[in-house]
LOLOFI-628698 format. One record per residue (C-alpha): residue in three letters; x, y, z; residue number from 1. Coordinates in Angstrom, 2 decimals. Layout:
('ALA',(X,Y,Z),NUM) ...
END
This chain:
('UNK',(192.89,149.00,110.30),1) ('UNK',(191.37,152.75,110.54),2) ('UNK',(188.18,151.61,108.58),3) ('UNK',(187.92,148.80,110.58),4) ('UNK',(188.21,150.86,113.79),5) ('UNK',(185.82,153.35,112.38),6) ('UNK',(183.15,150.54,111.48),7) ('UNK',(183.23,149.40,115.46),8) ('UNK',(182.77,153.14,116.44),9) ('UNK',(179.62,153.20,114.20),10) ('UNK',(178.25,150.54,115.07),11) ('UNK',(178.73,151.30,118.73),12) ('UNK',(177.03,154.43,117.87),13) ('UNK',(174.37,153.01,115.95),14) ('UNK',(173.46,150.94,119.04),15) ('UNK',(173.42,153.28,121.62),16) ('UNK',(171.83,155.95,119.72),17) ('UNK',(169.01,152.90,118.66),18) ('UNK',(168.63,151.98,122.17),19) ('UNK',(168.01,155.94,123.44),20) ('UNK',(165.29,156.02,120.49),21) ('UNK',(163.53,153.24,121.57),22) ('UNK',(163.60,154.48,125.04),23) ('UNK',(162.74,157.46,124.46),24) ('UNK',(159.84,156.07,122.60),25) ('UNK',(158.90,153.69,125.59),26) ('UNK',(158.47,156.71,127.77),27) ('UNK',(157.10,158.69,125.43),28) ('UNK',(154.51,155.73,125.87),29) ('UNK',(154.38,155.67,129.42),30) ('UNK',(153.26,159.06,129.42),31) ('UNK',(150.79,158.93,127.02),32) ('UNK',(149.23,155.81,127.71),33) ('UNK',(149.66,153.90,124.67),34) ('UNK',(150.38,150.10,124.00),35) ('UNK',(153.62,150.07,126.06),36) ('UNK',(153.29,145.75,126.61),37) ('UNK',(153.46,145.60,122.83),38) ('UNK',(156.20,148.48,121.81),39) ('UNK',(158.32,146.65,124.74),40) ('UNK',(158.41,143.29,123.48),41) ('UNK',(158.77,144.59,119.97),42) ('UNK',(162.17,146.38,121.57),43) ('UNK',(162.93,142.87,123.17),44) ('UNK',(162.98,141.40,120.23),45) ('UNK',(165.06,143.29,117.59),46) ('UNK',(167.55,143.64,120.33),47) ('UNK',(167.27,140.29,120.81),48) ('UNK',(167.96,139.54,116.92),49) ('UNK',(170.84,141.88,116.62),50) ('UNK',(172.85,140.17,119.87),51) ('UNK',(172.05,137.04,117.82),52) ('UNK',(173.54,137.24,115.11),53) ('UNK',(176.47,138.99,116.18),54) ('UNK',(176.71,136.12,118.46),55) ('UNK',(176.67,133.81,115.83),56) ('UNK',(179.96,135.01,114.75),57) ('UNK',(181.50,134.27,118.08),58) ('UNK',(183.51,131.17,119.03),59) ('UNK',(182.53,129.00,121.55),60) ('UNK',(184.80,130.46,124.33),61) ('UNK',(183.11,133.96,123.86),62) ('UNK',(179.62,132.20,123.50),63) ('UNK',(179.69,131.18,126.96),64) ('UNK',(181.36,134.21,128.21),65) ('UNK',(178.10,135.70,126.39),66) ('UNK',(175.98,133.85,127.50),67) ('UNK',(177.94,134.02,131.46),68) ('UNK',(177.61,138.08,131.27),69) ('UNK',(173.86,137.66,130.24),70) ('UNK',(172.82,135.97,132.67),71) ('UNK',(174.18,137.93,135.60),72) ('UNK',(173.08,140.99,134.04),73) ('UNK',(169.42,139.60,133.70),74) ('UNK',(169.87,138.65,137.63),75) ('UNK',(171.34,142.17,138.51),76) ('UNK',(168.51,143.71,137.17),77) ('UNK',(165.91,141.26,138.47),78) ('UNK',(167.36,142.20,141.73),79) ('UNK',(167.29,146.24,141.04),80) ('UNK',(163.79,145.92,139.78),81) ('UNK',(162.47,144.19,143.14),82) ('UNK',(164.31,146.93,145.13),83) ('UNK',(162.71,149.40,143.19),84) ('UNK',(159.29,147.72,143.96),85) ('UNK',(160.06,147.94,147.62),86) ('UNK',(161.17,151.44,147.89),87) ('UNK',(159.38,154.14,148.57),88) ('UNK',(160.77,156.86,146.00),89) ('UNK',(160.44,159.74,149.17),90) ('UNK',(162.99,157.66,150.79),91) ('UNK',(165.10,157.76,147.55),92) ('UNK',(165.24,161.48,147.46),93) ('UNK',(166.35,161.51,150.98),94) ('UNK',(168.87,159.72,151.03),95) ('UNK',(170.22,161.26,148.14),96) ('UNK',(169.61,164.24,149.35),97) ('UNK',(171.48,163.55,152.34),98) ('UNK',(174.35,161.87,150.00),99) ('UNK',(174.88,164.79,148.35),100) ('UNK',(175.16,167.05,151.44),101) ('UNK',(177.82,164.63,152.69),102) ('UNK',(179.26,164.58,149.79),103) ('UNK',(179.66,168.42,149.03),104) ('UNK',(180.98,168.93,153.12),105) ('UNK',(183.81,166.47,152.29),106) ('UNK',(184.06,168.01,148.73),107) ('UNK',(184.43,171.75,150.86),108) ('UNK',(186.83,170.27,153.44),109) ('UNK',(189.64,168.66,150.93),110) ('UNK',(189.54,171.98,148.85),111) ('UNK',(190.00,173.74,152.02),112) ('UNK',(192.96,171.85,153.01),113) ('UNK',(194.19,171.55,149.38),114) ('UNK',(193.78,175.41,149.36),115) ('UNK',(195.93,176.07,152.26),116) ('UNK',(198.37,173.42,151.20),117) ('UNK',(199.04,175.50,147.52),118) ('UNK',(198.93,178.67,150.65),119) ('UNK',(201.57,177.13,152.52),120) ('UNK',(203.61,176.36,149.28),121) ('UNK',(203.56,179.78,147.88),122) ('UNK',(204.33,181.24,150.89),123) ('UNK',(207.54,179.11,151.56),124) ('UNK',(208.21,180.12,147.41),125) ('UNK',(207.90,183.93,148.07),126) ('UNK',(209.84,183.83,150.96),127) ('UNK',(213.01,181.98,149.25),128) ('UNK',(212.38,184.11,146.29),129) ('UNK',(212.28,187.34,148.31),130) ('UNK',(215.15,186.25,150.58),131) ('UNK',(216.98,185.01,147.41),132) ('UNK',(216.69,189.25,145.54),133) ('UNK',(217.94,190.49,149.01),134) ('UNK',(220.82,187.77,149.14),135) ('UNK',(221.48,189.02,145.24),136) ('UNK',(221.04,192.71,146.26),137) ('UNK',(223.75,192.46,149.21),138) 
END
Protein backbone atom coordinates (compact mmCIF):
# COMPACT_ATOMS: atom_id res chain seq x y z
CA UNK A 1 0.00 0.00 0.00
CA UNK A 2 2.82 2.75 0.92
CA UNK A 3 4.56 2.17 -2.53
CA UNK A 4 1.50 2.34 -4.13
CA UNK A 5 0.59 5.62 -2.38
CA UNK A 6 4.02 6.91 -3.06
CA UNK A 7 3.79 6.03 -6.93
CA UNK A 8 0.36 8.35 -7.09
CA UNK A 9 2.30 11.17 -5.23
CA UNK A 10 4.99 10.96 -7.99
CA UNK A 11 3.18 10.88 -10.54
CA UNK A 12 1.06 13.75 -9.32
CA UNK A 13 4.29 15.45 -9.01
CA UNK A 14 5.63 14.52 -12.19
CA UNK A 15 2.55 16.16 -13.79
CA UNK A 16 2.36 19.26 -12.21
CA UNK A 17 5.95 19.93 -12.18
CA UNK A 18 5.72 18.87 -16.33
CA UNK A 19 2.91 21.17 -16.79
CA UNK A 20 4.86 24.38 -14.90
CA UNK A 21 7.88 23.47 -17.38
CA UNK A 22 6.01 23.66 -20.29
CA UNK A 23 4.46 26.81 -19.15
CA UNK A 24 7.11 28.27 -18.21
CA UNK A 25 8.50 27.50 -21.56
CA UNK A 26 5.32 28.93 -23.37
CA UNK A 27 5.97 32.25 -21.76
CA UNK A 28 9.32 32.14 -22.00
CA UNK A 29 8.06 32.14 -25.74
CA UNK A 30 5.71 34.79 -25.51
CA UNK A 31 8.31 37.00 -24.48
CA UNK A 32 10.74 36.27 -26.83
CA UNK A 33 8.83 35.92 -29.81
CA UNK A 34 9.46 32.51 -30.87
CA UNK A 35 7.18 29.79 -32.53
CA UNK A 36 4.60 29.83 -29.68
CA UNK A 37 1.54 28.20 -32.36
CA UNK A 38 3.91 25.27 -32.71
CA UNK A 39 5.45 24.73 -28.94
CA UNK A 40 1.53 25.02 -27.95
CA UNK A 41 0.16 22.35 -29.93
CA UNK A 42 3.22 20.26 -29.27
CA UNK A 43 2.06 20.80 -25.31
CA UNK A 44 -1.56 19.88 -26.52
CA UNK A 45 -0.57 16.94 -27.63
CA UNK A 46 1.65 15.02 -25.14
CA UNK A 47 -0.86 16.09 -22.63
CA UNK A 48 -3.26 14.89 -24.72
CA UNK A 49 -1.39 11.33 -24.99
CA UNK A 50 -0.74 10.99 -21.35
CA UNK A 51 -4.75 11.62 -20.34
CA UNK A 52 -5.12 8.89 -22.99
CA UNK A 53 -3.73 6.32 -21.96
CA UNK A 54 -4.38 6.68 -18.46
CA UNK A 55 -7.85 6.81 -19.67
CA UNK A 56 -7.58 3.72 -21.29
CA UNK A 57 -7.29 2.04 -18.05
CA UNK A 58 -10.56 3.44 -16.86
CA UNK A 59 -13.94 1.67 -16.89
CA UNK A 60 -16.66 2.87 -18.66
CA UNK A 61 -18.41 4.63 -15.68
CA UNK A 62 -15.21 6.82 -15.11
CA UNK A 63 -14.82 7.23 -18.99
CA UNK A 64 -17.82 9.24 -19.15
CA UNK A 65 -17.30 10.94 -15.93
CA UNK A 66 -13.93 11.81 -17.93
CA UNK A 67 -15.09 12.65 -20.59
CA UNK A 68 -18.34 14.77 -18.48
CA UNK A 69 -15.46 16.83 -16.44
CA UNK A 70 -13.67 17.55 -19.84
CA UNK A 71 -16.01 18.95 -21.41
CA UNK A 72 -17.19 21.49 -18.87
CA UNK A 73 -13.76 22.38 -18.18
CA UNK A 74 -13.09 23.08 -21.98
CA UNK A 75 -16.49 25.29 -21.74
CA UNK A 76 -15.34 27.05 -18.45
CA UNK A 77 -12.41 28.11 -20.01
CA UNK A 78 -13.91 29.01 -23.38
CA UNK A 79 -16.01 31.23 -21.33
CA UNK A 80 -12.90 32.79 -19.14
CA UNK A 81 -10.99 33.27 -22.31
CA UNK A 82 -13.86 35.47 -24.01
CA UNK A 83 -14.09 37.50 -20.74
CA UNK A 84 -10.60 38.03 -20.84
CA UNK A 85 -10.95 39.29 -24.51
CA UNK A 86 -13.53 41.75 -23.36
CA UNK A 87 -11.85 43.22 -20.43
CA UNK A 88 -9.90 45.89 -20.28
CA UNK A 89 -6.93 44.73 -17.87
CA UNK A 90 -7.07 48.67 -16.15
CA UNK A 91 -10.43 47.67 -15.09
CA UNK A 92 -8.98 44.39 -13.66
CA UNK A 93 -6.56 46.13 -11.43
CA UNK A 94 -9.29 48.24 -10.13
CA UNK A 95 -11.41 46.24 -9.10
CA UNK A 96 -8.98 44.28 -7.43
CA UNK A 97 -7.63 46.95 -6.10
CA UNK A 98 -10.76 47.96 -4.66
CA UNK A 99 -11.34 44.10 -3.52
CA UNK A 100 -8.55 44.12 -1.61
CA UNK A 101 -9.25 47.41 0.25
CA UNK A 102 -12.62 45.91 1.17
CA UNK A 103 -11.25 43.10 2.00
CA UNK A 104 -8.40 44.30 4.43
CA UNK A 105 -11.28 46.97 6.23
CA UNK A 106 -13.37 43.85 7.05
CA UNK A 107 -10.08 41.89 7.75
CA UNK A 108 -9.21 45.17 10.42
CA UNK A 109 -12.77 45.25 11.80
CA UNK A 110 -13.18 41.33 12.90
CA UNK A 111 -9.60 41.51 14.50
CA UNK A 112 -10.75 44.53 16.21
CA UNK A 113 -13.72 42.98 17.65
CA UNK A 114 -11.94 39.59 18.09
CA UNK A 115 -9.28 41.71 19.96
CA UNK A 116 -11.58 43.21 22.39
CA UNK A 117 -13.48 39.99 22.75
CA UNK A 118 -9.92 38.03 24.09
CA UNK A 119 -9.92 41.99 26.15
CA UNK A 120 -13.13 41.40 27.62
CA UNK A 121 -12.22 37.71 28.49
CA UNK A 122 -9.05 38.42 30.26
CA UNK A 123 -10.40 41.03 32.04
CA UNK A 124 -13.40 39.00 33.50
CA UNK A 125 -10.22 36.16 34.18
CA UNK A 126 -8.08 38.69 36.18
CA UNK A 127 -10.78 39.91 38.01
CA UNK A 128 -12.01 36.29 39.35
CA UNK A 129 -8.42 35.47 39.74
CA UNK A 130 -7.64 38.63 41.72
CA UNK A 131 -10.91 38.45 43.67
CA UNK A 132 -10.27 34.67 44.12
CA UNK A 133 -6.17 35.56 46.11
CA UNK A 134 -8.14 38.18 48.20
CA UNK A 135 -11.05 35.61 49.00
CA UNK A 136 -7.88 33.07 49.84
CA UNK A 137 -6.01 35.88 51.69
CA UNK A 138 -9.13 36.72 54.07
Amino acid sequence: MTNLIVSMLRLSAAMTLYSVEQMEKSINLIEGGSEVTKTMESLEKTLDSLSNVLMRELDEKKKDTLRSVSKASEDMVHRAMEGIELVDPREVMKASSELLQKSSEVTSKWVSKAAEAVEKATEGSKTTHHKGKADAAD
